[in-house]
C-alpha positions as CSV (number, residue, x, y, z in Angstrom):
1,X,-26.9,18.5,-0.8
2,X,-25.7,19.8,-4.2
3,X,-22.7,18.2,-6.0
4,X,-20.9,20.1,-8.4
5,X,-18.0,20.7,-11.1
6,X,-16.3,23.5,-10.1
7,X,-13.3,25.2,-11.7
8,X,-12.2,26.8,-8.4
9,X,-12.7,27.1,-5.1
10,X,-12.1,29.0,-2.0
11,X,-8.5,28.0,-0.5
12,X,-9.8,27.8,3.1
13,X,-13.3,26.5,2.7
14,X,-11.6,23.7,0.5
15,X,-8.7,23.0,3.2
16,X,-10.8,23.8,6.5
17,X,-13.0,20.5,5.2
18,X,-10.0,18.5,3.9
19,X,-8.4,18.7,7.2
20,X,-12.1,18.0,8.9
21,X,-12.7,14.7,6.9
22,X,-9.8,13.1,6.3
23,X,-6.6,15.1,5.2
24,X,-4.6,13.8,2.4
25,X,-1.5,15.7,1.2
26,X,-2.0,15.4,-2.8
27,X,-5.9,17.0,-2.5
28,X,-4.4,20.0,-0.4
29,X,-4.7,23.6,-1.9
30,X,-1.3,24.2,-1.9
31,X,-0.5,20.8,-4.2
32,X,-3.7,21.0,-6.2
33,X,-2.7,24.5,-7.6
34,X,0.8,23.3,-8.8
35,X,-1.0,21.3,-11.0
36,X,-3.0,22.0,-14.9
37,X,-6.2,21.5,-16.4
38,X,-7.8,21.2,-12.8
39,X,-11.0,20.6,-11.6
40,X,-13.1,19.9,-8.4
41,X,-16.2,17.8,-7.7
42,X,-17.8,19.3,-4.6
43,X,-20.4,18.8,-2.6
44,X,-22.3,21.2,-0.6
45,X,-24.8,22.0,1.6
46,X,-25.9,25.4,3.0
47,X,-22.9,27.4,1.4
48,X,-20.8,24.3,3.9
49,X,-18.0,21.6,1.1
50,X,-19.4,18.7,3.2
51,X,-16.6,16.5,0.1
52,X,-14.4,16.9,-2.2
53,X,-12.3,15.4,-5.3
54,X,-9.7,17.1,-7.1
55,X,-9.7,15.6,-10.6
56,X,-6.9,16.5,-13.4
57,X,-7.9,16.2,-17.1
58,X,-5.0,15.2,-19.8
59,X,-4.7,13.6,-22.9
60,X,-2.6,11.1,-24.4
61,X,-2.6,9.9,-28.4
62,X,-5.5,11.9,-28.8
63,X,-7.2,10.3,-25.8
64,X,-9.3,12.2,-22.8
65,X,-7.4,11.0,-19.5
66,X,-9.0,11.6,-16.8
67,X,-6.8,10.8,-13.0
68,X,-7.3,11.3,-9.3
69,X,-5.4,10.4,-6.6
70,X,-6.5,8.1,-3.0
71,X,-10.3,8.4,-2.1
72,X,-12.6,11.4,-2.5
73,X,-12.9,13.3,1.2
74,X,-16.3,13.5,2.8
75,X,-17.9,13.3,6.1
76,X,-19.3,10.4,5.7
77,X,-19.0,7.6,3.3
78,X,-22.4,7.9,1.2
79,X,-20.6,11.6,0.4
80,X,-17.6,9.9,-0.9
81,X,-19.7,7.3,-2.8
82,X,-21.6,10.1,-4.5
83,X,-18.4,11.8,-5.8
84,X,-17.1,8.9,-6.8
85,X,-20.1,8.3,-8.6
86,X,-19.9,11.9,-10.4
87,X,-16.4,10.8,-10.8
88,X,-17.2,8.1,-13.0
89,X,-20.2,9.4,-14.9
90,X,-17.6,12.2,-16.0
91,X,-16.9,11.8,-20.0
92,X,-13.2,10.3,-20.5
93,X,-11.5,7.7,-22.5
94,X,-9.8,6.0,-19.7
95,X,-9.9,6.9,-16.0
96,X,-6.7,6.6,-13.4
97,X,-7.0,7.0,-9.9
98,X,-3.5,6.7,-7.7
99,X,-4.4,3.9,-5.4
100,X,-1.7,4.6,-2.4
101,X,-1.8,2.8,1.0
102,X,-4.6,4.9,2.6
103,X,-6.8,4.4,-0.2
104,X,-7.0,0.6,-0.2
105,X,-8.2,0.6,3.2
106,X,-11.6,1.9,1.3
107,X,-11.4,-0.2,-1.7
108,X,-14.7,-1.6,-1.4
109,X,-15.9,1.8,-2.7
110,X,-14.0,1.6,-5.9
111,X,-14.8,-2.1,-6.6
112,X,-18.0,-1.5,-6.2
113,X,-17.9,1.5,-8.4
114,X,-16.1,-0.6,-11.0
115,X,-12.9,0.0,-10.7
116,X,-10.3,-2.9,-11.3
117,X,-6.7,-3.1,-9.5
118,X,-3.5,-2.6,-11.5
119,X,-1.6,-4.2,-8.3
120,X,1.8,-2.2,-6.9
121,X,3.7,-2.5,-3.6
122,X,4.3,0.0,-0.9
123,X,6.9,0.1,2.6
124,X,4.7,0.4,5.2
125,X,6.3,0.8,8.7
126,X,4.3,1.2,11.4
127,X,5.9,4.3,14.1
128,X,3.2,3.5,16.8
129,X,5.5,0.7,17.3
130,X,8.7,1.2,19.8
131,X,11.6,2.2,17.7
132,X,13.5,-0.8,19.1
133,X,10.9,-3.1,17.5
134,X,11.1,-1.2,14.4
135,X,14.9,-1.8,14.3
136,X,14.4,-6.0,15.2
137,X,12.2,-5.6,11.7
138,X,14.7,-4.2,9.5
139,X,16.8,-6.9,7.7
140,X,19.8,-7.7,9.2
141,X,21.7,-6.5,6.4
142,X,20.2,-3.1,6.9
143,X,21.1,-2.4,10.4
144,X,24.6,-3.7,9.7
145,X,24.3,-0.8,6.4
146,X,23.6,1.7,9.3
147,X,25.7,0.8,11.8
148,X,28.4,1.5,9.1
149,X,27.4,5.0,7.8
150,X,27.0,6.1,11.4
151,X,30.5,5.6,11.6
152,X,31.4,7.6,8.5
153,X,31.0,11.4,10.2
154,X,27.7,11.2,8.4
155,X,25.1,14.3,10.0
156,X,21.3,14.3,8.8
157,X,19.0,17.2,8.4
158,X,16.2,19.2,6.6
159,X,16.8,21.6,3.8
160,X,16.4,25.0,5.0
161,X,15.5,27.5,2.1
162,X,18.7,29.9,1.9
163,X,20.5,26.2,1.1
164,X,17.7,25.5,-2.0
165,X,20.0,26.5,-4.4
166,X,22.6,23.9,-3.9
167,X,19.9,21.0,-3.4
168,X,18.8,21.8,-6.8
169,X,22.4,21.8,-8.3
170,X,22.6,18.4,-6.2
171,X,19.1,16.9,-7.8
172,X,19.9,18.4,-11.8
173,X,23.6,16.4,-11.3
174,X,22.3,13.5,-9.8
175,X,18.9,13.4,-12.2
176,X,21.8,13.7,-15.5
177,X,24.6,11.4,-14.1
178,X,21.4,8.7,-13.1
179,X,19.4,9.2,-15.9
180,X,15.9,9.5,-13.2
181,X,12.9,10.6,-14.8
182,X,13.2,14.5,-15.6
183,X,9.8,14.8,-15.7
184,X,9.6,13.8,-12.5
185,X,11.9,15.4,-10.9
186,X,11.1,19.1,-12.6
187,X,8.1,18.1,-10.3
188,X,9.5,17.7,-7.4
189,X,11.7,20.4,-7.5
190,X,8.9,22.8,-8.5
191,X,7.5,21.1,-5.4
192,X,9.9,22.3,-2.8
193,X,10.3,25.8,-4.5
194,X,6.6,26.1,-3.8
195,X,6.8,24.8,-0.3
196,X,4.9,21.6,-1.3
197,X,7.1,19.2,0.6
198,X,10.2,19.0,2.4
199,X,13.8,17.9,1.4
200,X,16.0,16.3,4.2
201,X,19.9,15.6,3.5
202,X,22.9,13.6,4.2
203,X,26.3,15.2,4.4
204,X,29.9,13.3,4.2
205,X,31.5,16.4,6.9
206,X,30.3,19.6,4.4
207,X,29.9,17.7,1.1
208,X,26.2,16.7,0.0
209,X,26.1,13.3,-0.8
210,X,22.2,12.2,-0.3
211,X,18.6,14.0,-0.6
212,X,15.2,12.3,0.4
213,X,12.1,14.2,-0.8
214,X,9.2,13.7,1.8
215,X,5.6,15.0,2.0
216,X,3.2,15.4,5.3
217,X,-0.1,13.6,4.8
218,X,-1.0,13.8,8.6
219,X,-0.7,10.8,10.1
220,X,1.1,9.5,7.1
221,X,4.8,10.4,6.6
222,X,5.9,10.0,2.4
223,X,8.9,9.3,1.6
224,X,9.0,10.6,-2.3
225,X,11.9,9.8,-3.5
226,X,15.6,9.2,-2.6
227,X,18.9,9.6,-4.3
228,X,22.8,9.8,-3.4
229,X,25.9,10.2,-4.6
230,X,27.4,7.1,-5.7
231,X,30.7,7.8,-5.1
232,X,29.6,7.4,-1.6
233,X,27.6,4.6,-1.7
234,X,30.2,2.8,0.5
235,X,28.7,5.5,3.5
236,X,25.5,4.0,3.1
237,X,23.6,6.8,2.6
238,X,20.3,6.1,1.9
239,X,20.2,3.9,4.9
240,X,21.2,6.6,7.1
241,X,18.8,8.8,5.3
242,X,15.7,6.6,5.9
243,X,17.3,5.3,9.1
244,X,16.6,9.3,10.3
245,X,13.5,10.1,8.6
246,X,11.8,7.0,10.8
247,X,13.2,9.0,14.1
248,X,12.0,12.4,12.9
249,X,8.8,11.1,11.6
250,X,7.8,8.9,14.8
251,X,8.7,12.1,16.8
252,X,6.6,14.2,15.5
253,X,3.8,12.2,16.4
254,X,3.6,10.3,12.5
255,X,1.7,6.9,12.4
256,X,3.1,5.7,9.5
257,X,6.2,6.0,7.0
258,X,4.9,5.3,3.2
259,X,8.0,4.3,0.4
260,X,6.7,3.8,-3.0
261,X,8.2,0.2,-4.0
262,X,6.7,-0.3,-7.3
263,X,4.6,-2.2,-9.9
264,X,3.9,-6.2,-9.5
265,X,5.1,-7.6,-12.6
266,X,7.7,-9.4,-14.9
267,X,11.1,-7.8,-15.2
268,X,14.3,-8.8,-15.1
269,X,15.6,-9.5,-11.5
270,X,18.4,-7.5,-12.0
271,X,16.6,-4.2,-13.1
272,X,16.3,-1.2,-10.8
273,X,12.8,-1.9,-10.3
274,X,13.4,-5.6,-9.1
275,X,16.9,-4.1,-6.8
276,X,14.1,-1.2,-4.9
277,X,11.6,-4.1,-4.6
278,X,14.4,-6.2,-2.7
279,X,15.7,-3.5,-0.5
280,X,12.6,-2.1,0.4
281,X,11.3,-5.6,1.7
282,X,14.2,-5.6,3.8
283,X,12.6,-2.6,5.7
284,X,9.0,-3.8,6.5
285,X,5.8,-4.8,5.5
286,X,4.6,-4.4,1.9
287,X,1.6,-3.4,1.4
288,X,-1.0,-3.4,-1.8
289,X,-1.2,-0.2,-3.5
290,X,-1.6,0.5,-7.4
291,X,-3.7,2.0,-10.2
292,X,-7.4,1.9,-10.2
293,X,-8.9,2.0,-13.6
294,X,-12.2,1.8,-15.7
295,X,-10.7,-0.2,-18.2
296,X,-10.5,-3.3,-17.7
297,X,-8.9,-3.9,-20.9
298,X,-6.3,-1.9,-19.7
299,X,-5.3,-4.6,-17.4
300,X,-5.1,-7.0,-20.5
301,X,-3.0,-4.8,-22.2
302,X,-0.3,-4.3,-19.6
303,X,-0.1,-7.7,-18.5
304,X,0.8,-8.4,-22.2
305,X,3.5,-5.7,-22.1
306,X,4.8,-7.1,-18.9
307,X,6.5,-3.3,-18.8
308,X,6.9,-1.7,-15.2
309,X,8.6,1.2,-16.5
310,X,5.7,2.1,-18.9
311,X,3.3,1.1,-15.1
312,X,6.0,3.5,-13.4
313,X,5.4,6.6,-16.1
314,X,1.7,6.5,-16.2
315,X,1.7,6.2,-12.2
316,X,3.9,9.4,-11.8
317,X,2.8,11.2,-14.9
318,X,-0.9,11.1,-14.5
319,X,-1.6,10.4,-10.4
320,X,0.2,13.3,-9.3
C-alpha cells in the first residue's frame, strides 16, 4: 500500500471510499472543493483509496498552518494511523485538527500521535432514544419555551431553492443587526448556494423570523448554526427550530443531533459564549470536543489569554 500527497482526486473513487469507511460530512467532495489551498493524503492499493485525509494549508503572521478536521477515513485503523502519521511528518508551523464528537471516540490515535487537547463542549442528543425520553431530558424551562411558540401560529420547514434569495437577505440582516462572524457566515451561505448543507426555517404566519443551518454526516445530524429575529424572541423560536430539527432528524433514521456549544474557559458569565453554554445544557448531554494540536505550547499560550472568542475564530477559520 502506497500513501501519497495528492493535489486532486477522482470525485467518485474519493466519495465511494469515504462512504465505505466511515463517512464524515466535512471530508466529502462536494465540501472539500469549497475550500483553498487543498490537499489529500491517500492511500492506495491496486489503483483502490483504501484512506483518506483532506488537509487545508494557510498561513497566519507569516506562519505555515496546517488544519484537518475529525479522524483520517480508512478501512482499518493501522490505515488511519499511517495518514495520521504522514499527517504529522508534513512541514508546518503549527498543526490544527477540528476534534468534533465522532473524533474523540478515536482519540487514542491522536494522543498517541502527539497531539494535545484544547478542550470544547458539544450537545449531544441521542435519537435512538424514544422522542418522549428525549423530551423528559430537556430542561424544564425548555419544554415550557416550546410549549409557548407552538402556540404562536409558528410552522417549521426546509429551505427550498427558488426561496434562497430571501434566506440570504434574512442571514446578511441578521449577520449586520447581530454583529455574527462575517466570515463565517459568507461560509455558510456559500455553503447552501453550493448544496453543501441544508437551511430549515421558522415562520411567524408568512414572516421569516428564524434559520438553522444543518449538515448530514450520516448517522450524525449537525446543527451549524442558528439565528432569529429578535423581535420575536418572545415566539421562542429557536426552541421551536431545534424542537423540529430533533423530529425530522430522528425520522429520517439520524443517530445523533450534534450543536457546537463552545470553548472550556474563563469568560464572563454573562457573555454570549457563557449564555449558548447554559442553554445548550439545558438540552442534553455535553460532550468533549475541541482542537487537537502539535503545540503544546499553544495550550500555554491560550490558557494565559483566557480568550474564547480568539478559541472560537481559530476553530471556525481554520477547521472548516
Amino acid at each position: 500500500m502506497e500513501i501519497q500527497i495528492l493535489h486532486d482526486v477522482d470525485n467518485e473513487k474519493w466519495n465511494s471510499a469515504l462512504k465505505n469507511y466511515g463517512f464524515n460530512v466535512f471530508h466529502s467532495y462536494e465540501w472539500i472543493r469549497l475550500k483553498k489551498n487543498v490537499k489529500f493524503i491517500v492511500a492506495q492499493e491496486n489503483d483502490q483509496i483504501k484512506g483518506g485525509y483532506p488537509i487545508f494549508y494557510q498561513k497566519l503572521f507569516g506562519l505555515k498552518i496546517l488544519n484537518a478536521n475529525s479522524y483520517p477515513f480508512g478501512e482499518n485503523d493501522e490505515i488511519r494511523k499511517e495518514i495520521l502519521s504522514k499527517f504529522k511528518k508534513l512541514p508546518a508551523t503549527l498543526k490544527f485538527i477540528k476534534a468534533d464528537f465522532p473524533t474523540m471516540r478515536k482519540e487514542e490515535l491522536f494522543s498517541k500521535a502527539g497531539f494535545k487537547l484544547i478542550p470544547a463542549k458539544t450537545l449531544v442528543i441521542d435519537l435512538t432514544q424514544p422522542l418522549e425520553k428525549i423530551w423528559i431530558n430537556i430542561g424544564h424551562d425548555i419544554r415550557r419555551n416550546i410549549k409557548k411558540s407552538e402556540r404562536c401560529d409558528l410552522s417549521f420547514g426546509l429551505v427550498k431553492k427558488n426561496d434562497m434569495k430571501a434566506m440570504k437577505e434574512f442571514c446578511e440582516k441578521i449577520m449586520r443587526e447581530q454583529n455574527f462572524d462575517e466570515y463565517y457566515m459568507k461560509q455558510i451561505l456559500e455553503h447552501a448556494e453550493k448544496g453543501v448543507g441544508e437551511f430549515y426555517f421558522v415562520k411567524h404566519i408568512d414572516r421569516l423570523i428564524a434559520l438553522a443551518h444543518v449538515l448530514n454526516s450520516d448517522p450524525i445530524f449537525i446543527q451549524e448554526v442558528c439565528f432569529f429575529d429578535r423581535r420575536y424572541k418572545s415566539f421562542q423560536p429557536s426552541s421551536f427550530l431545534r424542537w423540529n430539527l430533533i423530529k425530522i432528524a430522528k425520522q429520517n433514521g439520524f443517530r445523533y443531533l450534534i450543536v457546537w456549544a463552545g470553548f472550556e474557559g474563563s469568560f464572563s458569565k454573562n457573555s454570549r459564549f457563557s449564555k449558548a453554554r447554559e442553554h445548550n445544557a439545558r438540552w442534553g448531554n455535553l460532550e468533549t470536543s475541541g482542537i487537537l494540536t502539535n503545540r503544546s505550547s499553544l495550550l500555554w499560550l491560550i490558557k494565559m489569554l483566557k480568550n474564547p472568542r480568539l478559541l472560537t475564530k481559530f476553530y471556525f477559520s481554520f477547521a472548516k
